[in-house]
C-alpha positions as CSV (number, residue, x, y, z in Angstrom):
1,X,110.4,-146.3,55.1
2,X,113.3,-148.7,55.4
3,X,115.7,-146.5,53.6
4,X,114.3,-143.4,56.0
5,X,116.8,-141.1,57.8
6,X,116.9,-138.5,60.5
7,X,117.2,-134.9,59.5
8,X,119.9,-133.9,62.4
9,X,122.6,-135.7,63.9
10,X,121.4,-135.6,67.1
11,X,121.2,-138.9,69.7
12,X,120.9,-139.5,73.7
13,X,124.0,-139.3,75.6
14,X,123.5,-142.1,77.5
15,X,122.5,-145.6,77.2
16,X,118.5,-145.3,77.8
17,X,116.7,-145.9,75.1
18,X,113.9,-143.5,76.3
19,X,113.0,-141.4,79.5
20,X,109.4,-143.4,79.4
21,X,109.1,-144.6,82.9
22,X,110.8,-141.4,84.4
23,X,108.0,-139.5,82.4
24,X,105.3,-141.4,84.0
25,X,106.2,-141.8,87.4
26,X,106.8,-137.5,87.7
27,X,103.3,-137.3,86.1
28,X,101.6,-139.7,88.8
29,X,103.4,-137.8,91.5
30,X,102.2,-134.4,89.9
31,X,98.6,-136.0,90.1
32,X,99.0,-137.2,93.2
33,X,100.0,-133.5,94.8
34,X,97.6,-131.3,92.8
35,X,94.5,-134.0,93.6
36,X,94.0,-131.9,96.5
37,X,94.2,-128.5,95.3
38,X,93.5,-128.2,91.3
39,X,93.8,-124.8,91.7
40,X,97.0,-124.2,92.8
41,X,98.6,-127.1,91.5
42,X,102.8,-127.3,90.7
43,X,104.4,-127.1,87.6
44,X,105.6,-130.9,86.8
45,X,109.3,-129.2,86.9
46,X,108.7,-128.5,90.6
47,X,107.6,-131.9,91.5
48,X,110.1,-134.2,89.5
49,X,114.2,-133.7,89.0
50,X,115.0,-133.6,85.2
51,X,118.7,-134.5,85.9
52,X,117.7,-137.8,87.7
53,X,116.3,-139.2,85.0
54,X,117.4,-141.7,83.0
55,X,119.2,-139.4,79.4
56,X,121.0,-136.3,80.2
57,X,119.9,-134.5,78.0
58,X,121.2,-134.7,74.0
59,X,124.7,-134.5,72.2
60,X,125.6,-133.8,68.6
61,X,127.6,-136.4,66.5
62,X,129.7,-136.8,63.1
63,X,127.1,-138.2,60.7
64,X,130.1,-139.2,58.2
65,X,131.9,-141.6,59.9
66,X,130.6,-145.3,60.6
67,X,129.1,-145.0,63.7
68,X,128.0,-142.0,62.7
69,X,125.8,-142.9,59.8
70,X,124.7,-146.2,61.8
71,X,123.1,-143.8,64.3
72,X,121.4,-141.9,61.2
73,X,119.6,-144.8,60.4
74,X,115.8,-144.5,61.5
């Protein structure tokens, strides 16, 4: 798989290399709300902010120039 690349040039637009932590920290609090109340439990969008996490979200990039095909590489 050395020689594998992605199918669409598309990459984080920040820094992060993953939302990871963000993920599992909106899960425990989603956990920790609906412990009470199964039934009537939030949605995980209601408990946790999406834009305070650590990507925002996805851009689209040239995959013929040189950084380009760098960030094709798997």
């Amino acid at each position: 798989m050395s020689r594998s690349k992605k199918k669409t040039p598309v990459t984080g637009m920040t820094t992060a290399r993953s939302e990871k932590e963000d993920k599992r920290h909106a899960n425990r609090i989603l956990r920790r709300v609906s412990k009470p109340d199964p039934e009537n439990a939030p949605a995980l969008r209601e408990v946790s902010d999406v834009w305070g996490m650590a990507k925002d979200g996805k851009v689209r990039f040239d995959p013929t120039d040189k950084a380009g095909r760098k960030l094709m590489r798997k």
